[in-house]
N, C-alpha and C positions, 0 to 999 in steps of 0.2 A: 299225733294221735291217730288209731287208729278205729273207725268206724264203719258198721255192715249199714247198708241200705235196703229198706224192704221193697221188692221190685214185684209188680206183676207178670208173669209169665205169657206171652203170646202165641210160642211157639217152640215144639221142642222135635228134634230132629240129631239124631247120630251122635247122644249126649250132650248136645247142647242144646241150650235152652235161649232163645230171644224175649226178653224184657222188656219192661217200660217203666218207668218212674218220672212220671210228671211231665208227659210231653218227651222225653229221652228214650231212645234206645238202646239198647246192649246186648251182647250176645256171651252168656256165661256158660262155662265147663259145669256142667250139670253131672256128671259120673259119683260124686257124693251123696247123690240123692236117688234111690231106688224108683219111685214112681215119681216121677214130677208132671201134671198134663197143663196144656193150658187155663189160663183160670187161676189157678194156684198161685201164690204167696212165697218168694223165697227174701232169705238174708244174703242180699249180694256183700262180696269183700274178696277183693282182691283176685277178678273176675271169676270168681266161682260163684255157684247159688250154694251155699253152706248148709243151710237146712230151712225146711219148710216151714212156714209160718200160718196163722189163721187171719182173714180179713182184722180183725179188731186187734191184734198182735202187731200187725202190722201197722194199721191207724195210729195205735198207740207209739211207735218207734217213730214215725213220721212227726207227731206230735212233740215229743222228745227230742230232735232232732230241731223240728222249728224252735222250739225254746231256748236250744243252743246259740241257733245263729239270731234271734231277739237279745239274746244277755250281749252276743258278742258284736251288736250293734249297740249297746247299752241303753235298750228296753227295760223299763224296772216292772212290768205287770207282767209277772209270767205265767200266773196260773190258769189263764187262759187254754194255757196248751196242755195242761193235765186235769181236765174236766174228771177223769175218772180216779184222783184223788185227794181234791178239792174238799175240802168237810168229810175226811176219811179217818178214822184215828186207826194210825199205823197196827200193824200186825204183828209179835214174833212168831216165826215160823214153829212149829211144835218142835224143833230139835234144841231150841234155846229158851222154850217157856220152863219154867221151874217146876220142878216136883210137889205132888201135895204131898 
């Protein structure tokens, strides 16, 4: 399986960019990304920063990601880590809702 991790940016220098995610660092090929500054939010994979993300985009994938490795410890409460949609009723996106 393959999965991007959202990393905070610390430092960016000659297209690359130094991260951090959770006490980690790393140092990704940032050339995909036009402006990256520190501060910023990217989808690391496969040591690139692939595209830029917003703090709560990112919270949210971090979130996602714990829930992952709660199932794959065989956690049965998981909604814990999807607080934002928790007593949601799903959405279809306008290209799939039906015509009047």
């Amino acid at each position: 399986m393959c999965v991007g991790l959202p990393m905070r940016v610390i430092a960016v220098a000659d297209g690359m960019a130094t991260c951090e995610r959770r006490g980690e660092t790393a140092r990704l090929d940032a050339m995909l990304l036009a402006d990256v500054a520190p501060g910023d939010y990217v989808l690391a994979f496969q040591g690139s920063a692939v595209r830029l993300l917003d703090a709560a985009e990112a919270a949210q994938t971090d979130a996602a990601l714990d829930a992952l490795a709660a199932a794959m410890r065989g956690e049965g409460d998981l909604d814990r880590h999807f607080a934002d949609l928790v007593d949601r009723t799903p959405q279809l996106p306008p290209h799939l809702r039906g015509g009047s």
